[in-house]
C-alpha positions in Angstrom: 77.7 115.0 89.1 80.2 114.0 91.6 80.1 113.4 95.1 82.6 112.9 98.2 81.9 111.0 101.2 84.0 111.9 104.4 84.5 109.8 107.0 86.8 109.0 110.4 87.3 112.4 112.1 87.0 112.9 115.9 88.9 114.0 118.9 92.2 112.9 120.2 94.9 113.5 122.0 98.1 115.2 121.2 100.3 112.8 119.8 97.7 110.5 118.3 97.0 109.3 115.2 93.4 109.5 113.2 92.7 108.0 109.6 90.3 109.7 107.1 88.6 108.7 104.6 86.8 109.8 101.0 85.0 107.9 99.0 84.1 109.7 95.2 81.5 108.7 92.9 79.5 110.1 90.0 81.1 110.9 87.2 85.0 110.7 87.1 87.5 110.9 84.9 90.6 108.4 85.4 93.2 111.3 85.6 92.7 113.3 88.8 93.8 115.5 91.9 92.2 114.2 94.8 93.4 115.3 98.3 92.5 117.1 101.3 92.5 120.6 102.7 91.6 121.7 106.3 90.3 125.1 107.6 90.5 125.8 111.3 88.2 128.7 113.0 89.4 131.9 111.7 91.5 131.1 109.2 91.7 130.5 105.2 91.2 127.0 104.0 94.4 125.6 103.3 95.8 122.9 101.4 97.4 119.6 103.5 98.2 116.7 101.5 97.6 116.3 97.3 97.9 113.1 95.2 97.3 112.7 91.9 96.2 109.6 89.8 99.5 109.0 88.7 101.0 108.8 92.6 102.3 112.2 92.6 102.3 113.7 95.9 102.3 117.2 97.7 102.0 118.2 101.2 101.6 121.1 103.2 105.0 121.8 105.2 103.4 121.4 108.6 102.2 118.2 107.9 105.3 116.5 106.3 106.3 113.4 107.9 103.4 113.0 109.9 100.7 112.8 107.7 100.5 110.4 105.0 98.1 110.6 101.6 97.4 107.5 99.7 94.3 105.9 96.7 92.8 103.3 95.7 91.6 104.5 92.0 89.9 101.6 91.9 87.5 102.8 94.4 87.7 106.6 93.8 89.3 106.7 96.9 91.6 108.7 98.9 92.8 108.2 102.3 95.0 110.8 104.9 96.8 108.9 108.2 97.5 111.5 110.5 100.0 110.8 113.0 101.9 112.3 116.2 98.5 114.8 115.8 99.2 118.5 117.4 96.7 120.8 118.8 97.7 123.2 115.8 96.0 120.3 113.2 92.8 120.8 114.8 90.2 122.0 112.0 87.8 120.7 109.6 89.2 118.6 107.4 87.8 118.7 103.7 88.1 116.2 100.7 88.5 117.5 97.3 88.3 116.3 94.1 89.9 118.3 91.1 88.2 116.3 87.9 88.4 119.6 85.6 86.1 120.9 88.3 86.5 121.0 91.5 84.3 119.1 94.4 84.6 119.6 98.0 83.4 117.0 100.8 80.5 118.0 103.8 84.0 118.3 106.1 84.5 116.0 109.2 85.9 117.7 112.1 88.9 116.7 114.0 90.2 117.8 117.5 93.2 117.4 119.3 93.0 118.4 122.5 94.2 116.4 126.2 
C-alpha cells in the first residue's frame, strides 16, 4: 500500500509564489511518475507538472515557466514551486503517484485571490 502526504497550500495573492509538498511511502518501486494534478470547481482534473524518476519532466502549458517540479527519490518525494500565482491556478492541488498503479493525495487547496 502506498500513501501520499500533501502539504503547503493556502491563499495568496496574485503574483505570489506557494511551495507544495508530497511525501510517498509504502511500497515503491524505484522507477516512477510522480507529479501533481489540480482540479478547480467545475472542471476536470487536469494534469500540471510530471517528473519521472529519471528527471524527465512535463508540464501543463499554463503553468510553464512559472511553476517548477522537482524530487528527492531518496525521500519519495516530490515538490511543485509555484510562482507569479494567477487567480486562474486557484484549485485543489493533488499529488500522484504512478507506481504501476496509480495513488492520489487527500488534495491541499490553494487560492489566489487579492
Amino acid at each position: 500500500q502506498v500513501q501520499l502526504v500533501e502539504s503547503g497550500g493556502g491563499l495568496v495573492q496574485p503574483g505570489g509564489s506557494l511551495r507544495l509538498s508530497c511525501a510517498a511511502s509504502g511500497s515503491i518501486f524505484s522507477i516512477n511518475v510522480m507529479g501533481w494534478y489540480r482540479q478547480a470547481p467545475g472542471k476536470r482534473r487536469e494534469l500540471v507538472a510530471i517528473m519521472t524518476s529519471s528527471g524527465i519532466t512535463n508540464y501543463a502549458d499554463s503553468v510553464k515557466g512559472r511553476f517548477t517540479i522537482s524530487r528527492d527519490n531518496a525521500k519519495n518525494t516530490v515538490y511543485l514551486q509555484m510562482n507569479s500565482l494567477k487567480p486562474e491556478d486557484t484549485a485543489v492541488y493533488y499529488c500522484n503517484l504512478n507506481n504501476l498503479k496509480n495513488y492520489w493525495g487527500q488534495g491541499t487547496q490553494v487560492t489566489v485571490s487579492s
